[in-house]
C-alpha positions, -999 to 999 in steps of 0.1 A, spaced: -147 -156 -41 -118 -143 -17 -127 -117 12 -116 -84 2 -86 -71 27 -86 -36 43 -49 -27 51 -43 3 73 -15 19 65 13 35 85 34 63 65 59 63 95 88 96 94 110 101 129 94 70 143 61 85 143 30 80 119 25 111 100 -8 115 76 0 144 49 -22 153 17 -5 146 -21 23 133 -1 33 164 15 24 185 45 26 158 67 17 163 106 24 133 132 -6 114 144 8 85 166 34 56 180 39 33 151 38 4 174 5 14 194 -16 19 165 -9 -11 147 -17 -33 178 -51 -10 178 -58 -17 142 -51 -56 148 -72 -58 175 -99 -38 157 -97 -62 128 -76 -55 105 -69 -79 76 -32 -69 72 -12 -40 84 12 -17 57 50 1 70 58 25 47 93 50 59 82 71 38 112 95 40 139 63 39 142 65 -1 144 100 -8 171 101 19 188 69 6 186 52 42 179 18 59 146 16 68 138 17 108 142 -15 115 137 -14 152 101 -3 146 95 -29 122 106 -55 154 86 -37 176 56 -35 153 56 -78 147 57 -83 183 25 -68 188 -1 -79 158 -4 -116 146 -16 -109 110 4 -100 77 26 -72 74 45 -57 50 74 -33 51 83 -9 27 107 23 21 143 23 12 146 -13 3 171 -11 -27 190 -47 -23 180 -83 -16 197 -77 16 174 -52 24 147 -72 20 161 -102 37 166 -78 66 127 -67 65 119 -98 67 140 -115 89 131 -85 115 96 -98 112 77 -87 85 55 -114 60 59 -90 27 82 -65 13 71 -38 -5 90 -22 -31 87 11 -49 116 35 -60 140 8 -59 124 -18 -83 119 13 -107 158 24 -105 165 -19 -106 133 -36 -119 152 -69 -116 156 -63 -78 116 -79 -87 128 -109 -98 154 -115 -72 129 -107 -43 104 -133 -61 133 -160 -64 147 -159 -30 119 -156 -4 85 -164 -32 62 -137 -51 38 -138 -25 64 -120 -3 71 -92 -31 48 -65 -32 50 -39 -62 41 -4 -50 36 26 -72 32 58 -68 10 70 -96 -2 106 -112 -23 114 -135 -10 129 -170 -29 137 -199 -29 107 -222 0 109 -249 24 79 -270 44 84 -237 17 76 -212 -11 52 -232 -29 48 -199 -31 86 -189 -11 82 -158 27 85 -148 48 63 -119 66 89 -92 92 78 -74 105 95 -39 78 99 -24 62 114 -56 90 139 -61 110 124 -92 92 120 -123 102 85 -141 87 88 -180 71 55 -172 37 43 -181 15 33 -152 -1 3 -171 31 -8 -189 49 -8 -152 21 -26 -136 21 -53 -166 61 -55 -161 59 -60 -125 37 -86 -131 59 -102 -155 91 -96 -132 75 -114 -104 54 -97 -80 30 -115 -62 6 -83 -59 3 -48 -67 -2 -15 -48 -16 16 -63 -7 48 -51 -28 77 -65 -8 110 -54 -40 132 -63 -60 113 -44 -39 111 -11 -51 120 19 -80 142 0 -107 123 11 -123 119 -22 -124 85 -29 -99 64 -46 -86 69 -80 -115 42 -96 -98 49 -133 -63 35 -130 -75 12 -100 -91 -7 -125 -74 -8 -158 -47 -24 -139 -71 -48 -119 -82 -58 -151 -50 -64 -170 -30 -81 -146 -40 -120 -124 -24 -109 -97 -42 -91 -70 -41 -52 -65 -46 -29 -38 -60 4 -39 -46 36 -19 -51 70 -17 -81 93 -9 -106 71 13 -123 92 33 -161 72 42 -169 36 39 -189 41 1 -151 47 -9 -141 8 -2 -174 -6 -17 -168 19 -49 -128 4 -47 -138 -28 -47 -169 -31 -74 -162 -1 -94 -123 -4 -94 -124 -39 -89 -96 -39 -61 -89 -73 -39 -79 -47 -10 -81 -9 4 -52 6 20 -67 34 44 -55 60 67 -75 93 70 -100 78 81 -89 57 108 -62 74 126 -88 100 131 -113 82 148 -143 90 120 -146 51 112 -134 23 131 -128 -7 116 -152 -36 124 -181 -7 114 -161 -3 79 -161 -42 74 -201 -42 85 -213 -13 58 -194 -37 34 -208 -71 44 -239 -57 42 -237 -49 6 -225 -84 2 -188 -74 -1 -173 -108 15 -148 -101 42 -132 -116 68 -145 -119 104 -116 -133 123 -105 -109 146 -136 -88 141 -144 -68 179 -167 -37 186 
């Protein structure tokens, strides 16, 4: 069995992480650079980048924090926000990152999938998507709909059937993005975290709404995730890390220890 990752993730806006709620309202909570190095030391498995405003603005991502940030942490991290070309992803890379992650530009040029997959490898491409929940129709089978910019443009696409074409496309992993759920608190979206676990071989991440350690176990036995992105949580102080990846251990999630301090 492979140890389940937690990822924290930094939404990053002005250079600073920001934490909002439904993706809006967002307030500024810390130095980009500082808190990843916090989180690796802490144990982190991998460590997310989102520019969450970069798309929306139809910008470069900031890729002088994305430098500063792979100075400072020796684990995987991915970049995402505003990547709309192979070039932009060759850049993310190149300034240091392990994966790209890809959102509102693979739904505006799905292929952009393929070509990430074919010139740096599938394990590099990360699919993100920023879903909502709908009520089930002919339109949207699974009951949820993918968002794009920063959940502010509808797209008509199925969550499932976009998860299952990603897949197909080339992308080496999944990330699901439950705007209801983000930065309630309330637990992860278990539904869609699942139906998508179960239909594609490629391993998904859940996001959105942790806000105590039952949270991750529920994500990964009753959503059957293969990693948690979490925020909330930790940039507040309420749970740090190695005590997150103990509660889980303890209920015989397997995780990893390297790196585990405190």
């Amino acid at each position: 069995m492979l140890a389940k990752r937690i990822i924290p993730c930094l939404d990053v806006r002005n250079g600073q992480v920001t934490k909002g709620v439904r993706f809006l309202d967002n307030l500024e909570v810390g130095d980009p650079v500082a808190m990843a190095r916090f989180y690796y030391e802490q144990g982190a498995d991998e460590i997310v980048f989102y520019d969450i405003t970069a798309s929306n603005e139809r910008r470069g991502i900031m890729l002088e924090v994305v430098r500063a940030v792979a100075r400072e942490i020796f684990i995987p991290f991915s970049v995402g926000g505003g990547l709309r070309t192979l070039e932009d992803m060759r850049a993310v890379l190149l300034a240091g990152a392990e994966k790209v992650s890809i959102d509102s530009g693979a739904v505006r040029n799905p292929e952009l999938i393929t070509q990430g997959a074919r010139a740096f490898g599938s394990q590099c491409v990360v699919l993100s998507m920023q879903v909502k929940r709908r009520s089930p129709s002919a339109q949207f089978p699974s009951g949820y709909e993918v968002m794009i910019d920063g959940g502010r443009i509808a797209t008509g696409r199925d969550a499932l059937q976009w998860a299952l074409e990603g897949e197909r496309l080339g992308a080496g992993e999944l990330c699901i993005n439950s705007i209801d759920r983000d930065g309630t608190k309330l637990g992860y979206d278990l539904e869609i975290t699942r139906r998508i676990s179960e239909s594609v071989s490629i391993p998904v991440i859940a996001s959105g709404g942790a806000g105590a350690p039952e949270h991750l176990y529920q994500a990964f036995t009753a959503g059957a995730a293969d990693a948690a992105l979490i925020a909330s949580i930790v940039h507040y102080g309420e749970y740090p890390i190695p005590g997150l990846k103990r509660y889980l251990m303890e209920r015989n999630i397997e995780m990893r220890l390297d790196q585990l301090t405190g």
